[in-house]
C-alpha positions as CSV (number, residue, x, y, z in Angstrom):
1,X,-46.0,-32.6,-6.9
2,X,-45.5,-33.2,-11.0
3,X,-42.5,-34.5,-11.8
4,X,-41.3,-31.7,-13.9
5,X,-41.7,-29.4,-11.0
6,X,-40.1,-31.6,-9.2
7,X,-37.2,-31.8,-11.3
8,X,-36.7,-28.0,-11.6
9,X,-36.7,-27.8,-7.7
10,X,-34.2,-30.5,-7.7
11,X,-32.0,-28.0,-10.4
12,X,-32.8,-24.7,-8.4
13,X,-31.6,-26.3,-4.8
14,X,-28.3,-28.1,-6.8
15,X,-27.4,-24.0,-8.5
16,X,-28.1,-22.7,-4.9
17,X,-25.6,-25.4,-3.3
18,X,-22.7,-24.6,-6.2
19,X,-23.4,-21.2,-5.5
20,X,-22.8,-21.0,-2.2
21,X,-20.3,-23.5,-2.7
22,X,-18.5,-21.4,-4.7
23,X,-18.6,-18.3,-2.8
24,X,-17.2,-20.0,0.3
25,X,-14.2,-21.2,-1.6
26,X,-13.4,-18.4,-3.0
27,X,-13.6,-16.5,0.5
28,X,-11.9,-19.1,2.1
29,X,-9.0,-19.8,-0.5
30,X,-6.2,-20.7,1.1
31,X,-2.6,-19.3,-0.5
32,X,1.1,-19.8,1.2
33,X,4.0,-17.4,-0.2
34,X,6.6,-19.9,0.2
35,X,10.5,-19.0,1.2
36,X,10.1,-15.0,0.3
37,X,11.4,-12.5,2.2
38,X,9.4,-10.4,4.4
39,X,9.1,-6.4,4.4
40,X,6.5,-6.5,6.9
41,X,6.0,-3.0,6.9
42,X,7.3,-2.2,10.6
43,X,10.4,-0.9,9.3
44,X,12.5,-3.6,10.6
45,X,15.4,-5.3,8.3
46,X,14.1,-8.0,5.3
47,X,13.1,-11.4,7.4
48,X,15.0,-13.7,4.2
49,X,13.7,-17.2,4.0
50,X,9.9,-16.9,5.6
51,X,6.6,-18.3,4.4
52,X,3.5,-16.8,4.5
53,X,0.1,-18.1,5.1
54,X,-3.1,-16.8,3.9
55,X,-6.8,-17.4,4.7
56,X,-10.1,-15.9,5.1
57,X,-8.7,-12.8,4.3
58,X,-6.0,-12.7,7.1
59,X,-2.1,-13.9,7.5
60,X,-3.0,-16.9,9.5
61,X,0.9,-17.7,9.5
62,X,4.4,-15.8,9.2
63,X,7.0,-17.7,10.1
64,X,11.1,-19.2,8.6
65,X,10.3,-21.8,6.0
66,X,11.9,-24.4,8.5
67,X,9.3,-24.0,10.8
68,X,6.5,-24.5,8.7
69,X,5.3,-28.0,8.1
70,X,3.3,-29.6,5.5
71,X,-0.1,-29.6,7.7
72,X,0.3,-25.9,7.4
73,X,0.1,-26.1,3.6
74,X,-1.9,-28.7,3.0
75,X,-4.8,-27.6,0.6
76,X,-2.9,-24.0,0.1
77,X,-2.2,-22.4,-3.4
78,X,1.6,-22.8,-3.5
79,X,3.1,-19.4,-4.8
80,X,7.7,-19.5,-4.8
81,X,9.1,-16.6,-3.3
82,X,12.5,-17.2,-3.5
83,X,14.3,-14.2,-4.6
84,X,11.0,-12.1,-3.9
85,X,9.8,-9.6,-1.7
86,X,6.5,-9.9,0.2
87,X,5.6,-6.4,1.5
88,X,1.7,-4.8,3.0
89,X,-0.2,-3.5,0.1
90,X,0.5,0.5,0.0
91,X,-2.1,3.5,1.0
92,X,-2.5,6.6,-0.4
93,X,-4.2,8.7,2.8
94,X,-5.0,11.8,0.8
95,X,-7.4,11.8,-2.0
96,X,-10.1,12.9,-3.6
97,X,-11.5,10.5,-6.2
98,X,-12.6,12.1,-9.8
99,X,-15.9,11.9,-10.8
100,X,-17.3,13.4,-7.9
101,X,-17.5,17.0,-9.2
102,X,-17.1,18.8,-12.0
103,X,-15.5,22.2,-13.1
104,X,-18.1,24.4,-15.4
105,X,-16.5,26.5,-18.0
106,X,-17.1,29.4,-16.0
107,X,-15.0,28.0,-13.1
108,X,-17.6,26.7,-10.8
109,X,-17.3,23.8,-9.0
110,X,-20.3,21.5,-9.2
111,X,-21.2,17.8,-7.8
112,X,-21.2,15.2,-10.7
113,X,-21.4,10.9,-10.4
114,X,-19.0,10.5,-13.3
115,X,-18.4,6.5,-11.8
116,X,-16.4,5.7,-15.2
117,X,-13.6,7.9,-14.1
118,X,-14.0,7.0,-10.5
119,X,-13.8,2.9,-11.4
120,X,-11.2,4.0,-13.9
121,X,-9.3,5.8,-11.1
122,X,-9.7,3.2,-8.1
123,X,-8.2,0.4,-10.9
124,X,-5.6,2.8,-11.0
125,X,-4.9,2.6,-7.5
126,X,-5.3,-1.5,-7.2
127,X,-2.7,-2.0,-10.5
128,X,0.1,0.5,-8.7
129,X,-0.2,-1.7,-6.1
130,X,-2.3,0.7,-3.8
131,X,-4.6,-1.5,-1.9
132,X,-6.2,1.3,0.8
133,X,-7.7,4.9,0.1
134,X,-8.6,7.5,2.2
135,X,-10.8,10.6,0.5
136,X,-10.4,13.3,1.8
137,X,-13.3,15.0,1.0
138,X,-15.6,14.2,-2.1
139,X,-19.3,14.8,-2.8
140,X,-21.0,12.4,0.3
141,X,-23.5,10.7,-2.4
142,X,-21.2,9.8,-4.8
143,X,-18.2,8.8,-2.3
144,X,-19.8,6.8,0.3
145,X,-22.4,5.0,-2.6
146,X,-18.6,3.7,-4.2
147,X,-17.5,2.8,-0.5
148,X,-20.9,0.7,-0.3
149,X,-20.3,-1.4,-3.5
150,X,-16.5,-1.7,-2.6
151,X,-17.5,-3.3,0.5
152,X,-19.8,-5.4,-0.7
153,X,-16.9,-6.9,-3.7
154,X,-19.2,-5.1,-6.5
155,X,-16.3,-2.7,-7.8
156,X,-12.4,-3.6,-8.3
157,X,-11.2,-1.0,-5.9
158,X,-8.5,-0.5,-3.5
159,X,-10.2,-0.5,0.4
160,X,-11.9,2.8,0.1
161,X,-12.2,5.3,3.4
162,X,-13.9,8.4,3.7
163,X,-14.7,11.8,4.8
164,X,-17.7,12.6,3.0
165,X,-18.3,16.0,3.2
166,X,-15.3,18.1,4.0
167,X,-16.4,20.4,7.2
168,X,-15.5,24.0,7.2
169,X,-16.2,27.7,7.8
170,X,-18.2,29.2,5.0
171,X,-16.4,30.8,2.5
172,X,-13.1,28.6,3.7
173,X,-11.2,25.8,2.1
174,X,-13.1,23.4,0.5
175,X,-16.7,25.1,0.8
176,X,-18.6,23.7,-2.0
177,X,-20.4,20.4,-3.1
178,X,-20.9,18.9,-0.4
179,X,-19.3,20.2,2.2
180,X,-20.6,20.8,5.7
181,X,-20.5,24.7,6.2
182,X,-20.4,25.4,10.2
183,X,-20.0,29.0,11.2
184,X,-21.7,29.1,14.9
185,X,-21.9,26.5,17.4
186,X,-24.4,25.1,18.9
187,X,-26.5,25.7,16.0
188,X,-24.0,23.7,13.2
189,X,-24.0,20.7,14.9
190,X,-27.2,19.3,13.3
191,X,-25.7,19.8,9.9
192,X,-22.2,18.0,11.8
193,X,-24.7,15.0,13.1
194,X,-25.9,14.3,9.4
195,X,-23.1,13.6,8.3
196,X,-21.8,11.6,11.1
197,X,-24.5,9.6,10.8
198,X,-23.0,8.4,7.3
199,X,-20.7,6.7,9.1
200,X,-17.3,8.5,8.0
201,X,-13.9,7.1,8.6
202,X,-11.9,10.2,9.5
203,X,-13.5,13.3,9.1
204,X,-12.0,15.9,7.7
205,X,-12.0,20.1,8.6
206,X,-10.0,23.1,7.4
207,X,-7.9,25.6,8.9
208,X,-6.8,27.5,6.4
209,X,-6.6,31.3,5.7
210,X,-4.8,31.9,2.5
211,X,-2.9,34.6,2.1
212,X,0.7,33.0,0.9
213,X,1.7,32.2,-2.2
214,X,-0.6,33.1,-5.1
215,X,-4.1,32.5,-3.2
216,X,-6.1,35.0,-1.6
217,X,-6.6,35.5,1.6
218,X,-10.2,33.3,3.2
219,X,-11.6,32.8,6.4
220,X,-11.0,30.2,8.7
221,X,-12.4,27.9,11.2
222,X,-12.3,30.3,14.6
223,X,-10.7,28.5,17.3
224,X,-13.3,27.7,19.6
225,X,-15.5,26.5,16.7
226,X,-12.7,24.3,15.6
227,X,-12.4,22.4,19.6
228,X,-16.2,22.4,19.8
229,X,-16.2,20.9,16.2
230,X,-13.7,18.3,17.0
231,X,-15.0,17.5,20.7
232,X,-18.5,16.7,18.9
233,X,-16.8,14.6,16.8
234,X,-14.6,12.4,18.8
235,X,-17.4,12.2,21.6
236,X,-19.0,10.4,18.8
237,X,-16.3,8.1,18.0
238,X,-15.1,9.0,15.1
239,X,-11.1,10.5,14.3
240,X,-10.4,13.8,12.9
241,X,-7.6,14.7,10.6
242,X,-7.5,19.0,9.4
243,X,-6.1,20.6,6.3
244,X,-3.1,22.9,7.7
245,X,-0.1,24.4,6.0
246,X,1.6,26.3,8.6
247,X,3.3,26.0,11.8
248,X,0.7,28.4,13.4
249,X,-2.4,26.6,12.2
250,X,-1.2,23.0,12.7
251,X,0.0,24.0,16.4
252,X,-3.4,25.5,16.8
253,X,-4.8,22.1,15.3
254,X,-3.0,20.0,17.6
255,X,-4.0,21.7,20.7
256,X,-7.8,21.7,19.4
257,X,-7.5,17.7,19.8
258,X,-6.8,17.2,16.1
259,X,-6.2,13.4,15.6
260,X,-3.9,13.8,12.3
261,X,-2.7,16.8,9.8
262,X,-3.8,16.0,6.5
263,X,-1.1,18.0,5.1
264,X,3.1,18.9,6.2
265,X,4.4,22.6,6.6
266,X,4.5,24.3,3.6
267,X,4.9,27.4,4.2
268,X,8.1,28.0,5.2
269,X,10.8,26.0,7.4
270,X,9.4,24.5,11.0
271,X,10.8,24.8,13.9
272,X,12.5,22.3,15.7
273,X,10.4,22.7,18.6
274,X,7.5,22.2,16.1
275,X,9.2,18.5,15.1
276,X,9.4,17.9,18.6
277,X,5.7,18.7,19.9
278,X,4.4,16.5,16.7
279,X,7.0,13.5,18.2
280,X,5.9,13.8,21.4
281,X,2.0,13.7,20.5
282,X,2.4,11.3,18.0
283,X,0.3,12.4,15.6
284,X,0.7,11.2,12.0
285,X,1.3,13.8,9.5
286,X,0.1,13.0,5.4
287,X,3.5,13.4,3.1
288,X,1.4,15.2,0.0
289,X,3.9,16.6,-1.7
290,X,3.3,15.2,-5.1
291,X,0.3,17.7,-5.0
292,X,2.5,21.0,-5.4
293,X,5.5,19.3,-7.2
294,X,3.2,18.2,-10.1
295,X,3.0,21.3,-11.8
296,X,6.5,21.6,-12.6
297,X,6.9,18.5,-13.0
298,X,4.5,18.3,-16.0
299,X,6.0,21.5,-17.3
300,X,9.5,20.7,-16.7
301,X,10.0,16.5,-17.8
302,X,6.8,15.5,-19.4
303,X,8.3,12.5,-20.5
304,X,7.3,10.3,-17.3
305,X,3.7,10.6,-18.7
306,X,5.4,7.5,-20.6
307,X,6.2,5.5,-17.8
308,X,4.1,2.3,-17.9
309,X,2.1,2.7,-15.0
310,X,0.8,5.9,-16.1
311,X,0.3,5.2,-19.6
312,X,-2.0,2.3,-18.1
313,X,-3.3,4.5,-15.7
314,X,-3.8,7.4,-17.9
315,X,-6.3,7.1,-21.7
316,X,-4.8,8.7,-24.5
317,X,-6.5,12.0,-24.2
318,X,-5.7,12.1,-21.0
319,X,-2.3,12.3,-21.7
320,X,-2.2,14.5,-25.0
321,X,-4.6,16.8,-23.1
322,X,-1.8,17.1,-20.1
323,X,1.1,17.6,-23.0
324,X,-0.8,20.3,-24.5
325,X,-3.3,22.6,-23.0
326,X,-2.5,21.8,-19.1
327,X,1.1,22.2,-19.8
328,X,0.9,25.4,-21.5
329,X,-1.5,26.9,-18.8
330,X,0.7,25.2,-16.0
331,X,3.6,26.8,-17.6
332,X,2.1,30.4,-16.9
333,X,0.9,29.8,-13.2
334,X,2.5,31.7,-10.6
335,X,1.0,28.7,-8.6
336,X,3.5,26.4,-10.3
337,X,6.3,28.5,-9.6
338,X,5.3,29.0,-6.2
339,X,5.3,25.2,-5.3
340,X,8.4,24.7,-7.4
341,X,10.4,26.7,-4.9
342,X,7.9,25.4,-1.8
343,X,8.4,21.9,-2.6
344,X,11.7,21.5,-1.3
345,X,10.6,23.2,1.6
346,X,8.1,20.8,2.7
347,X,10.3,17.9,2.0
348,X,12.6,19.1,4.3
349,X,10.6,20.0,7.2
350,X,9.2,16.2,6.3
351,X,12.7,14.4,7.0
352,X,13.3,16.7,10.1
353,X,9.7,15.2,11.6
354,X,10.6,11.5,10.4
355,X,14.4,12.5,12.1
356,X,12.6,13.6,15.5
357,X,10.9,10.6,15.9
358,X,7.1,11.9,14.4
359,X,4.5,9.7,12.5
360,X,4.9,9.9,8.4
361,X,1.8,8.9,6.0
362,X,2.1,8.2,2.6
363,X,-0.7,10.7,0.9
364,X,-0.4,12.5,-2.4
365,X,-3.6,14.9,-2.3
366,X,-4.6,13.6,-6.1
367,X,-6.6,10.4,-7.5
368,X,-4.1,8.4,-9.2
369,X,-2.3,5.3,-8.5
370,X,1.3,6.2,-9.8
371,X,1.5,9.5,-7.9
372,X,2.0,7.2,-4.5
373,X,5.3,5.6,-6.5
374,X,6.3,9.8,-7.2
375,X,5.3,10.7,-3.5
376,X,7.5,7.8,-2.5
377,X,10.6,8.9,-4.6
378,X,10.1,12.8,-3.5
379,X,10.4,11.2,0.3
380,X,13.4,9.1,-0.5
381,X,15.0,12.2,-2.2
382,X,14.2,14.2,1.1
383,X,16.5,12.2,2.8
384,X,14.3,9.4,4.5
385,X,15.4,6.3,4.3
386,X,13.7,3.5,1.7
387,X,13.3,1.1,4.8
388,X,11.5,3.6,6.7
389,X,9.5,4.7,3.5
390,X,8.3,1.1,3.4
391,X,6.2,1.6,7.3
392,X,5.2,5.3,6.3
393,X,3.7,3.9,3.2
394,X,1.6,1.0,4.6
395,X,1.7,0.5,9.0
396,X,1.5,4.2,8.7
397,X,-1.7,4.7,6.9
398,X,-3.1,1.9,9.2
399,X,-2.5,4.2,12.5
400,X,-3.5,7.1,10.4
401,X,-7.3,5.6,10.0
402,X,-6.8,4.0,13.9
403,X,-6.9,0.5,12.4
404,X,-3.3,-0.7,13.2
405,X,-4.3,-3.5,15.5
406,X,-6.2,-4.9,11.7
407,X,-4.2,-3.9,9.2
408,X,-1.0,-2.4,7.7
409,X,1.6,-4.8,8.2
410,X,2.7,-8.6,7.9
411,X,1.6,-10.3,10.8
412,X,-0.9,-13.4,11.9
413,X,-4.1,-12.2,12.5
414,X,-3.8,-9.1,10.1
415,X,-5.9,-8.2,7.0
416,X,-3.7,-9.7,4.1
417,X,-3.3,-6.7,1.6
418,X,0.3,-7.8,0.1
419,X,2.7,-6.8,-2.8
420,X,4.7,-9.8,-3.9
421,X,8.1,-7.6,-5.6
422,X,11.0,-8.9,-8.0
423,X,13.3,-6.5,-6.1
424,X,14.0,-5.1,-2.5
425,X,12.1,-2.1,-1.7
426,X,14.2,-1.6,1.8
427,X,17.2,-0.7,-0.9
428,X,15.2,1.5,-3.0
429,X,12.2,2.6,-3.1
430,X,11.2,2.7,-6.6
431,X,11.7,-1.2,-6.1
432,X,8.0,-1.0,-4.9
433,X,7.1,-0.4,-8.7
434,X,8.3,-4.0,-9.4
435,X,5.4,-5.9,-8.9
436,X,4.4,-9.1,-9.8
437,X,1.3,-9.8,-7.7
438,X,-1.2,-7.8,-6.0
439,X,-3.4,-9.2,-3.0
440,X,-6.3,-7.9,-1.7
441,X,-8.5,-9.8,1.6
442,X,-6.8,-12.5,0.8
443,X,-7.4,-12.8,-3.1
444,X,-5.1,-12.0,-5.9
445,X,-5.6,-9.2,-8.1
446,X,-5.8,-10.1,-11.9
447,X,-4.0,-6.4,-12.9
448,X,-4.1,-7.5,-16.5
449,X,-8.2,-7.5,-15.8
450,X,-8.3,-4.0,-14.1
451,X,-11.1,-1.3,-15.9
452,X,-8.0,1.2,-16.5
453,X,-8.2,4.0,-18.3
454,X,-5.2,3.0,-20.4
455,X,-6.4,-0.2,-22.2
């Protein structure tokens, strides 16, 4: 062996040890949230006073700062949290990530891989302080190839779940790119086992017939499609969650062995026996209203398009676009009247379920970060309370995916997804906005080096 060969060997083996070197410390970084109080997400009072542990991606220790000794933080990044609040990272259970499809000029719906807005969208997500996604239905291709390079640390995204393709009757509710189209069963369930073998999250069906409001009536899942669907689907081991927004399909969804409702009531006040079945089953129910109450919101007080999480959120076209053109068409829809009234509707029939005892998730059925802050201050103005809001918006969205034994709250053993607040988000929840770091696995979140849309 020449020397110079052997000298360049020498070189290649030292880069491969720093390399891997480096990649262990910085998976194994060890970071201690010293004297802050805890909103661990379980809807219990603030714990004042606690420190908090983390490494290899977990909470490794929660415990009073009086009980934690200096073994426990030797070789940890020392962060003060005196006079801050340590709180799970949020979720945002309802999405469907731009960039997946576009809208022709004649109307038509068609799939697209626009990953610019979808990177620009997921940063969105991480700098609100959103640290797990679910879509809830997106073009397959484009939606599970971003939840491939999330996994593997490649993109600066919050944890990204999936449907994939959305399955429905044809002709139904969300019938288009990529969705599975099932109208007779046995004979769907090859095009049902394609996509299963993708490895969804949750998948996601429609039951949905129109017919209120402005929209026209459609056809829907039958019933016995829908229970073979579902039965196929959890025999398989994966969870279901279905588009509903009545009383009548929702019933019907629960008794098909539905695992979640991807949407409240919104069609007119529930019934109190309705509240009571949901409690009993325990089956979590995503908030979305931000979905319906953004119409007339833009119409009505533009101005919060100049809130600072949306003007980094948001580029400036964006925003002039949504003060001009979508505000003057918004402005004519009977859709946007419809929800204005409807709204208020489904925010109540959301604090009668959170009253009798039934699951809440925080979801806002669009594909930006600060809509969770506005679907957060829609449930407060329902009525629930902000201590509550702070489990429905992160423990919540854990049972919603069936993950709460690994995520979702502050506890040893957990995935460490964190907010680190100036102010107490159990007192209000617009508090939540206040945030000063953003953890997620274990790592902090430079938000000053996010991809977002806004710089």
């Amino acid at each position: 062996m020449n020397l110079k060969f052997s000298l360049w060997l020498c070189i290649g083996m030292a880069m491969a040890l720093f390399v891997s070197n480096e990649g262990i410390a910085a998976d194994t970084a060890k970071i201690a949230f010293e004297r802050v109080n805890v909103v661990d997400g379980r809807g219990g009072p603030v714990q004042p006073e606690m420190t908090v542990i983390v490494q290899d991606g977990r909470f490794t220790v929660v415990r009073p700062a009086a009980l934690v000794s200096a073994a426990d933080l030797a070789g940890a990044r020392r962060i003060d949290g005196r006079g801050r609040y340590l709180m799970p990272g949020l979720v945002d259970m309802h999405v469907h990530l731009e960039g997946g499809v576009t809208v022709t000029p004649n109307g038509l719906r068609e799939a697209s891989n626009d990953r610019g807005r979808g990177a620009a969208a997921l940063a969105s997500y991480l700098y609100s302080g959103v640290t797990s996604i679910y879509d809830a239905g997106n073009v397959p291709d484009y939606i599970f190839g971003l939840r491939n390079e999330e996994r593997a640390g490649r993109i600066a995204a919050p944890r990204i779940f999936a449907t994939g393709g959305i399955v429905t009757y044809p002709g139904s509710h969300g019938s288009g790119p990529g969705s599975v189209d099932i109208d007779a069963w046995p004979v769907g369930r090859q095009a049902l086992d394609a996509l299963l073998e993708r490895k969804p999250d949750v998948v996601k069906l429609t039951l949905e017939e129109r017919g209120w409001g402005a929209r026209p009536m459609i056809p829907a899942l039958p019933d016995e499609l829908l229970r073979s669907i579902i039965r196929r689907i959890n025999e398989a081991g994966f969870r279901t969650t279905v588009h509903v927004s009545s009383e009548l399909r929702a019933t019907q969804a629960i008794f098909a062995a539905a695992d979640t409702l991807a949407h409240p009531v919104i069609q007119g006040p529930a019934s109190e026996q309705y509240f009571r079945l949901l409690a009993a089953k325990g089956t979590p129910v995503v908030t979305t209203l931000t979905i319906g109450e953004n119409y007339s919101r833009l119409v009505e007080q533009p101005e919060y398009l100049d809130e600072p999480l949306y003007r980094k959120s948001l580029s400036a076209e964006q925003i002039r676009t949504l003060r001009s053109s979508t505000r003057d068409a918004w402005r004519e829809s009977l859709w946007t009247h419809w929800m204005k009234l409807m709204t208020p509707v489904a925010m109540e029939n959301l604090r009668k379920l959170h009253e009798a005892g039934g699951v809440l998730v925080l979801g806002t059925d669009q594909t930006l970060g600060p809509a969770v802050h506005r679907e957060l201050e829609l449930l407060q103005q329902a009525g629930i309370p902000a201590a509550a809001l702070t489990r429905i918006a992160t423990l919540n969205g854990a049972i919603f995916l069936g993950r709460a034994a690994q995520a979702g709250s502050i506890e040893a053993g957990k995935e460490a997804d964190a907010l680190l607040l100036s102010k107490d988000p159990t007192r209000d929840i617009r508090n939540a906005r206040q945030i000063e770091q953003v953890m997620k696995a274990g790592k902090l979140i430079d938000r000053e080096a996010l991809p977002l849309a806004g710089r």
